[in-house]
C-alpha positions as CSV (number, residue, x, y, z in Angstrom):
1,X,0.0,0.0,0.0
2,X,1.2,3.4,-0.5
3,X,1.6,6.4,1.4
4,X,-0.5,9.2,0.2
5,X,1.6,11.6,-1.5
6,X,4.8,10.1,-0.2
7,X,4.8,7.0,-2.7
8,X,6.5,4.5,0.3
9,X,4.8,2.2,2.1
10,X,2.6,3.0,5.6
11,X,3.9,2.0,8.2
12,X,2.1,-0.3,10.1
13,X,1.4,1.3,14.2
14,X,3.3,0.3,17.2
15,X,0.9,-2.0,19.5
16,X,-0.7,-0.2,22.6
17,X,2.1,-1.3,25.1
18,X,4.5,0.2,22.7
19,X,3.2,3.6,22.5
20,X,2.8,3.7,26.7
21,X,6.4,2.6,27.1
22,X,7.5,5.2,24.3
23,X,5.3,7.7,26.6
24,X,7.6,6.4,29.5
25,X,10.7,7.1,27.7
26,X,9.7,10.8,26.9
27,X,8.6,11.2,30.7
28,X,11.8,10.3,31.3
29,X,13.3,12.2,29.3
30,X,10.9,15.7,30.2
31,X,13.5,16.3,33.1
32,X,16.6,18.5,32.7
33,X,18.4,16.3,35.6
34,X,18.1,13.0,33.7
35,X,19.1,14.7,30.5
36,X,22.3,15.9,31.6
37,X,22.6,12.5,33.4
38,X,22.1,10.5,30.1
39,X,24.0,13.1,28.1
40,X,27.5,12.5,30.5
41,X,26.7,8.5,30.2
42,X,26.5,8.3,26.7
43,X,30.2,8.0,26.5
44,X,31.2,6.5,29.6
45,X,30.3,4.6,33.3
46,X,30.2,6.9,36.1
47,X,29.4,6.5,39.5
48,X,26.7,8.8,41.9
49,X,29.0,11.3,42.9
50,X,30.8,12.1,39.4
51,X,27.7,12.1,37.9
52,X,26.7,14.5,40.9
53,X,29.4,16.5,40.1
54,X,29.4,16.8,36.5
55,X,25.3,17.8,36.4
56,X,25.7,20.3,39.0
57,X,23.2,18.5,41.6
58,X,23.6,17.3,44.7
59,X,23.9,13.1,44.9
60,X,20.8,12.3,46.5
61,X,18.8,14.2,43.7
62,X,21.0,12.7,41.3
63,X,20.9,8.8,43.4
64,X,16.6,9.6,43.0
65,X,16.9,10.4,39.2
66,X,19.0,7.5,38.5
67,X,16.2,5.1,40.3
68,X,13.7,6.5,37.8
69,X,16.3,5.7,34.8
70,X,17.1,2.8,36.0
71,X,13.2,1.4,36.0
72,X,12.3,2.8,32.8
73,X,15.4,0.6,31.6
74,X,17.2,3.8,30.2
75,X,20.6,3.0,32.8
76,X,22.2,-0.1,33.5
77,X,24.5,-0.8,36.4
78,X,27.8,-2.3,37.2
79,X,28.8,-3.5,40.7
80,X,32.7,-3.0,41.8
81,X,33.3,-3.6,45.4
82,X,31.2,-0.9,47.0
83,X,30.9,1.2,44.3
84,X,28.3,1.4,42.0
85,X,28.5,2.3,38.0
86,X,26.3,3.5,35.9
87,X,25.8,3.5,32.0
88,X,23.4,3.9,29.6
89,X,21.4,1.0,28.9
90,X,22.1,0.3,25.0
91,X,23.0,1.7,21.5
92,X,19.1,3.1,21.6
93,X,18.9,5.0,24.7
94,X,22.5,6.6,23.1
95,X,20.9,7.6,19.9
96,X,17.8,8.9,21.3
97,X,19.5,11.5,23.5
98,X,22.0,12.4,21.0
99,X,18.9,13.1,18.5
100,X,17.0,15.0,20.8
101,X,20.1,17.2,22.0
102,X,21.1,17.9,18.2
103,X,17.2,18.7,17.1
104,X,17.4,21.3,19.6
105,X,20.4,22.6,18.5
106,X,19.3,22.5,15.0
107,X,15.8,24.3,16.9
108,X,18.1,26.8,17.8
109,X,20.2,30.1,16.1
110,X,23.3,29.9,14.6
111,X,25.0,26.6,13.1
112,X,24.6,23.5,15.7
113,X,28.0,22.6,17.8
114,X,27.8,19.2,16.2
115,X,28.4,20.6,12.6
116,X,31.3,23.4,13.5
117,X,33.5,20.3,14.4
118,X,33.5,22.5,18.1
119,X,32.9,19.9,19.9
120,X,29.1,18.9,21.5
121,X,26.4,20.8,22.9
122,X,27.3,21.9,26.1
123,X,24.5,20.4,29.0
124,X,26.3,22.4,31.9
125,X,24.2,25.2,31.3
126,X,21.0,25.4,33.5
127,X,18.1,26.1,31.7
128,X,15.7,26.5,34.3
């Protein structure tokens, strides 16, 4: 079947449990704390108090935040000794941030970060 107008095919929709986790995901992501979390994963384990460090919050917020990433399966963890390390969960989660942090720089003025070969968006700003 064709698309009208488009001359590709339809595709067929996602399946009801589908679209609530994909709600989940975005709910997940609707908070600057877990963005700037995900964002200084994407390249790298951390644990708490780095991460704490690096988002500007203290590390109970950031321990609470990382509970809610963790159940919406967007983190993983890694046990060493007493230490715990977090990552981001797959090559998905990765991709998603990434696209959502370059859409808003492409959203934005000027020429995006990520196409002056200046390095990446910078998530140490607070926006709110």
């Amino acid at each position: 079947m064709d698309a009208v107008g488009g001359g590709g095919s339809v595709r067929e929709q996602p399946d009801e449990e589908q679209v609530a986790l994909t709600v989940e995901v975005f709910r997940m992501l609707a908070d600057p704390t877990r963005v700037r979390v995900l964002w200084a994963l994407l390249d790298t384990e951390l644990p708490v108090n780095e991460l704490a460090t690096q988002v500007g919050k203290a590390q109970a917020s950031v321990s609470q935040h990382l509970a809610k990433l963790r159940m919406a399966r967007l983190v993983r963890t890694r046990r060493q000794g007493s230490q715990v390390f977090y990552r981001v969960e797959n090559e998905h989660v990765r991709q998603l941030v990434e696209d959502a942090i370059y859409h808003a720089e492409h959203v934005g003025p000027g020429v995006p970060a990520h196409h002056r070969g200046d390095g990446v968006a910078d998530l140490t700003r607070d926006t709110n």
